[in-house]
C-alpha positions as CSV (number, residue, x, y, z in Angstrom):
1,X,-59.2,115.7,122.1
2,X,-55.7,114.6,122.3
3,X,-54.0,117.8,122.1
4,X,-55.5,118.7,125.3
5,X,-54.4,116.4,127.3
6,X,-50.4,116.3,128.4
7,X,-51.0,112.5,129.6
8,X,-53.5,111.0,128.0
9,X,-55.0,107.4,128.5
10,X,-56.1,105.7,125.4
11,X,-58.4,102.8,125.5
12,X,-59.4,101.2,122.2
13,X,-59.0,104.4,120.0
14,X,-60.1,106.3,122.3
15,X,-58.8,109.1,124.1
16,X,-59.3,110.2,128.0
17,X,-58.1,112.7,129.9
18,X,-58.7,111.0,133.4
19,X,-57.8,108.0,134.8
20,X,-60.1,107.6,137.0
21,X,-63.7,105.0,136.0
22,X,-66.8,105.2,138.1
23,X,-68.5,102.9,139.2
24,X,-72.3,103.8,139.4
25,X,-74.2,101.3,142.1
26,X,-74.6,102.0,146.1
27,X,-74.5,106.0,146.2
28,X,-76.8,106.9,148.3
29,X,-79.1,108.7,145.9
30,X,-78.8,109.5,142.2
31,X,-77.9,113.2,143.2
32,X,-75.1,112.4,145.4
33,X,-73.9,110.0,142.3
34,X,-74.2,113.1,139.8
35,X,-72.2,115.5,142.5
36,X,-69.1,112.5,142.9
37,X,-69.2,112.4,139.2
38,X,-68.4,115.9,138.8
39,X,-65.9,115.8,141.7
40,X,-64.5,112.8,140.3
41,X,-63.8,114.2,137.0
42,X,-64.3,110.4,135.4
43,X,-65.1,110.4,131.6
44,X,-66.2,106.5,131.7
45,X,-69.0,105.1,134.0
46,X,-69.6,101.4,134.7
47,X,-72.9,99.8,135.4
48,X,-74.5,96.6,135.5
49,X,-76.6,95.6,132.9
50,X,-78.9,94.1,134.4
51,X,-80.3,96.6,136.7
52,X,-80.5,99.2,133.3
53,X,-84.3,99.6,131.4
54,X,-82.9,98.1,128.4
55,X,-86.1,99.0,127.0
56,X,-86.3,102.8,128.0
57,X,-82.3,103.5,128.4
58,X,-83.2,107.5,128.4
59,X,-85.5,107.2,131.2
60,X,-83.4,104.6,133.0
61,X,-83.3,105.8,136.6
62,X,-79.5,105.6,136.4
63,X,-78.5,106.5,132.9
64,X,-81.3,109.7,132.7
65,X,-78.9,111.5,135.4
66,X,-76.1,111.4,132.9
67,X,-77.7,112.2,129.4
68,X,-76.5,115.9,129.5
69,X,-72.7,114.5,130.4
70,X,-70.1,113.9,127.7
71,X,-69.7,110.1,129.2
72,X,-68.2,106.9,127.9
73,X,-70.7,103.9,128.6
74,X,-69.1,100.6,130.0
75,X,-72.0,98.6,131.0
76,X,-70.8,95.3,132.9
77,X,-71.7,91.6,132.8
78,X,-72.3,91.2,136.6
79,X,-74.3,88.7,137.0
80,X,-73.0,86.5,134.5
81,X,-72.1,82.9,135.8
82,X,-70.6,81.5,132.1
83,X,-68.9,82.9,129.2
84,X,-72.1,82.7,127.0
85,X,-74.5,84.5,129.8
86,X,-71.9,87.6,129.3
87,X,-71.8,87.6,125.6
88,X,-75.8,87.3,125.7
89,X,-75.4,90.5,128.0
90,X,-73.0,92.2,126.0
91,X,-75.1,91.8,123.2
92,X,-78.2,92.9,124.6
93,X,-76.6,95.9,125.9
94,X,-75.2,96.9,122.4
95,X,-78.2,96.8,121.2
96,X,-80.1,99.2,123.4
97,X,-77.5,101.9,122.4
98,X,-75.4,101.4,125.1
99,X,-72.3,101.7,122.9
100,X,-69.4,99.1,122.1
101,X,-67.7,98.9,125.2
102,X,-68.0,96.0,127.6
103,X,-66.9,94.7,131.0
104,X,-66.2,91.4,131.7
105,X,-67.3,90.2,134.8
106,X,-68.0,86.6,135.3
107,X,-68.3,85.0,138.8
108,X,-68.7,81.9,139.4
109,X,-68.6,81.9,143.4
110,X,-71.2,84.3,145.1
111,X,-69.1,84.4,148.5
112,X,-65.7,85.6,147.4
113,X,-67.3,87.4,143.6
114,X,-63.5,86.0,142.5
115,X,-63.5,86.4,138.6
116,X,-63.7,82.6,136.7
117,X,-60.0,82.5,134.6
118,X,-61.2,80.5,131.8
119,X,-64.9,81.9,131.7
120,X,-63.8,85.3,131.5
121,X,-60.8,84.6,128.8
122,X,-63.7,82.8,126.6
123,X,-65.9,85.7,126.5
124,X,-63.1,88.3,125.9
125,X,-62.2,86.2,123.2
126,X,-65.8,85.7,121.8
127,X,-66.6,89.3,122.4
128,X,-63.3,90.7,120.4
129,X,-64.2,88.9,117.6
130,X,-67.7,90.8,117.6
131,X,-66.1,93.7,117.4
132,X,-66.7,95.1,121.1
133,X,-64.4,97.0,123.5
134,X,-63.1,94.4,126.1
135,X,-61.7,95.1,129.0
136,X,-62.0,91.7,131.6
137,X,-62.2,91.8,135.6
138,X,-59.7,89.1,136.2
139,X,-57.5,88.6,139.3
140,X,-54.3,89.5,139.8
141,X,-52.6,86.6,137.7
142,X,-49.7,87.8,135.4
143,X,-49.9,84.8,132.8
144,X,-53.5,85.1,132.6
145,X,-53.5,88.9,132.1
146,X,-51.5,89.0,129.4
147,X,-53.1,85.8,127.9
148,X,-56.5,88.0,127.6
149,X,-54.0,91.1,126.3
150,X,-53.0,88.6,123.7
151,X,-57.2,88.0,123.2
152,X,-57.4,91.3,122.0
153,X,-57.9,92.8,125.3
154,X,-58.4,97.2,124.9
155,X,-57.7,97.0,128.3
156,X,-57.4,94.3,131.4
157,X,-58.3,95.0,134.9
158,X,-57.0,92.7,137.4
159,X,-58.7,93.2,141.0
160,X,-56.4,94.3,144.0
161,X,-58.6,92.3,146.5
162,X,-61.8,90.6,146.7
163,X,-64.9,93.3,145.1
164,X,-65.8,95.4,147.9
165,X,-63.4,94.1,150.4
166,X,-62.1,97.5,150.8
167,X,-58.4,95.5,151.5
168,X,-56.3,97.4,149.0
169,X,-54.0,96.1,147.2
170,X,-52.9,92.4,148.9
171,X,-50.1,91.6,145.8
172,X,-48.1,94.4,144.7
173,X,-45.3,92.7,143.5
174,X,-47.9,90.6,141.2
175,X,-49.4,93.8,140.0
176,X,-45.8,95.2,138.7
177,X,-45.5,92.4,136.9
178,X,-48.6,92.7,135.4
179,X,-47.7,96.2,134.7
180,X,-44.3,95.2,133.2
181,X,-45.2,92.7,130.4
182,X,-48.5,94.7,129.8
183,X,-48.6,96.7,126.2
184,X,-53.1,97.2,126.7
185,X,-53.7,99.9,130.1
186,X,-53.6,98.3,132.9
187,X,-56.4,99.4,134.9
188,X,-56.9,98.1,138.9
189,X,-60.4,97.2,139.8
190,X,-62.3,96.2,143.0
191,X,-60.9,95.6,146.5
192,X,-59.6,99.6,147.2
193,X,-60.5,101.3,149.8
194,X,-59.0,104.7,149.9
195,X,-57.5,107.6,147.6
196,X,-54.0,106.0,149.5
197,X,-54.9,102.7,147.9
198,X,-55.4,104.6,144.3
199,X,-52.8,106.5,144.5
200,X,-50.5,103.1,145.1
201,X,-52.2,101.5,142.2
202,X,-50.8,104.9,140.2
203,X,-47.3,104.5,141.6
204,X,-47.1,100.9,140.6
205,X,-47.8,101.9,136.9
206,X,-51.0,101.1,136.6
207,X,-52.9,102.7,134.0
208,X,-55.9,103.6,135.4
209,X,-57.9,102.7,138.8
210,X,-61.9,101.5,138.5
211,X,-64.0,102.6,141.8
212,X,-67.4,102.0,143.4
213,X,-67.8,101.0,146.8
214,X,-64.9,103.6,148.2
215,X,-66.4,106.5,146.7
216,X,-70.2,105.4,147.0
217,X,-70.2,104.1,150.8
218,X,-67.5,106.7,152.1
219,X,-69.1,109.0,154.5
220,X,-68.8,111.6,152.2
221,X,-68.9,110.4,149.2
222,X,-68.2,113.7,147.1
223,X,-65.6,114.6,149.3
224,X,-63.6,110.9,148.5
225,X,-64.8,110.9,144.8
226,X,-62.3,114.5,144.8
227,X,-59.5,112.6,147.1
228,X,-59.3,109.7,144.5
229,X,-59.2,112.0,141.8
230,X,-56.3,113.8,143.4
231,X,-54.4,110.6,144.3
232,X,-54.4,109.3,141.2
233,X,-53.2,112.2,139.4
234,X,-50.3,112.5,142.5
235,X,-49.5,108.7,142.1
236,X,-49.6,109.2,137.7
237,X,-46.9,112.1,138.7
238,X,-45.1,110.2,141.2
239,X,-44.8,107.2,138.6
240,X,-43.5,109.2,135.5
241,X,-40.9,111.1,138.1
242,X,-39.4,107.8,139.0
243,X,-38.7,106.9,142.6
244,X,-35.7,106.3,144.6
245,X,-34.3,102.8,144.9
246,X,-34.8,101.4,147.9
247,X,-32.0,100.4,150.0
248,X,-31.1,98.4,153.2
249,X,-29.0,101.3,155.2
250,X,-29.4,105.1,155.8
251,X,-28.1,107.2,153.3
252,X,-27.1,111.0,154.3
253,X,-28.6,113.8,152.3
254,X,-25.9,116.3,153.1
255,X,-22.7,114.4,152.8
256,X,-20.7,116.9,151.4
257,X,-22.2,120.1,153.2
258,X,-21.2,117.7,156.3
259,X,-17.8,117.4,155.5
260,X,-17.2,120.5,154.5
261,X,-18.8,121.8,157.8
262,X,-16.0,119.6,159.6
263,X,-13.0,120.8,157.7
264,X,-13.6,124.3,158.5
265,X,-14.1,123.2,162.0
266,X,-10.9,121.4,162.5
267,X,-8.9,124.4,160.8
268,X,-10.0,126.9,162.8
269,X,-12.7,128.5,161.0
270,X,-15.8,130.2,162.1
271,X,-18.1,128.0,161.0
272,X,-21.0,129.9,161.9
273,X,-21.6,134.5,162.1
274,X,-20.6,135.7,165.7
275,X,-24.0,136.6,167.5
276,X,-22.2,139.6,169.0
């Protein structure tokens, strides 16, 4: 699958060509969902657990949209209030078929849905060891990022606002940092609003961008699942090209076509062809 691929994310062994993860709640309907997955062009779907037939996973009313689809499964622990309510989850999932992969999500405040540090760094922990796929929900908190990393992290996901906030992303600068000291993907989750919000979260060197409510609740869902796709793969680009620095005072673009322009001037020479 690799050799496909010119810029390929990996994520614990394994090996995507987009960097774009979809989340599954809100759409509309499940047809709309199946029409922004295909526009979106995502390999790996999130869901909560707890809204999935554990019992009948193939006739889920979710998951039976997406049986004929080569997906990755990353089922989240939404819901879960403590470390050992996610790894319960987790296991419960893994054992309906749902595959190794896990989110962390653990919340212990229902008004802001701000991800609890030292719930969600005991789970990855506890989960790793069990031999799943981990990548937390976590905020935007360098030391704490790469403290899960060093957990055994496949990747970490620190939020660039609130879940559903639609805000963007408030820290930047923390998020570079993140970025910086980060040898797992890096992958922005919750709080976006836009493709210009992915497409930032691309340019800063983030691995990978996670969306739900922007793509599901846009007025045209389809239409925004293909504008995220197409931001992130501009702001990928626009990242591996390497910006300008920025600077305090203007800089000319044509300095020496300027000049020159002015030398032939002052010594008498047409500078432009006669219009006769």
């Amino acid at each position: 699958m690799a050799g496909i691929y010119q810029d390929p994310l990996v994520i614990g062994g394994t090996t995507l060509g987009s960097r774009l993860l979809l989340g599954t709640g809100r759409f509309p309907s499940p047809f709309v969902l199946q029409q922004a997955l295909e526009a979106s062009g995502a390999e790996v779907v999130t869901f909560a657990v707890r809204r999935i037939n554990l019992d009948e996973v193939e006739d889920d009313s979710v998951l039976q949209h997406m049986a004929d689809r080569e997906l990755v499964y990353l089922p989240n622990t939404s819901g879960a209030n403590t470390a050992d309510e996610a790894v319960r989850i987790a296991r419960l999932a893994r054992a309906a078929g749902l595959g190794n992969w896990i989110k962390v999500e653990i919340s212990a405040n229902p008004r802001t849905l701000l991800p609890d540090p030292i719930e969600t760094l005991k789970a990855t922990e506890l989960l790793v060891r069990e031999g799943f796929n981990v990548l937390p929900y976590t905020s935007d908190d360098p030391i704490l990022c790469k403290r899960l990393e060093e957990a055994g992290a496949a990747a970490v996901m620190p939020g660039g606002a609130p879940i559903g906030t639609g805000l963007g992303i408030l820290n930047p600068y923390l998020l570079g940092l993140i970025v910086e000291e980060a040898k797992v993907p890096i992958i922005v989750d919750a709080g976006l609003g836009s493709a210009a919000d992915a497409a930032q979260a691309m340019e800063l060197g983030a691995s990978a961008v996670l969306m739900n409510t922007p793509i599901a609740k846009a007025k045209d869902p389809v239409a925004m699942a293909r504008a995220v796709r197409l931001a992130i793969e501009a702001g990928r680009l626009s990242y591996l090209a390497g910006r300008i620095p920025r600077k305090k005072y203007a800089s000319a673009s044509s300095d020496l076509a300027g000049n020159m322009f002015e030398r032939q001037v002052g010594e008498g020479v047409q500078a432009w062809p006669s219009m006769s």
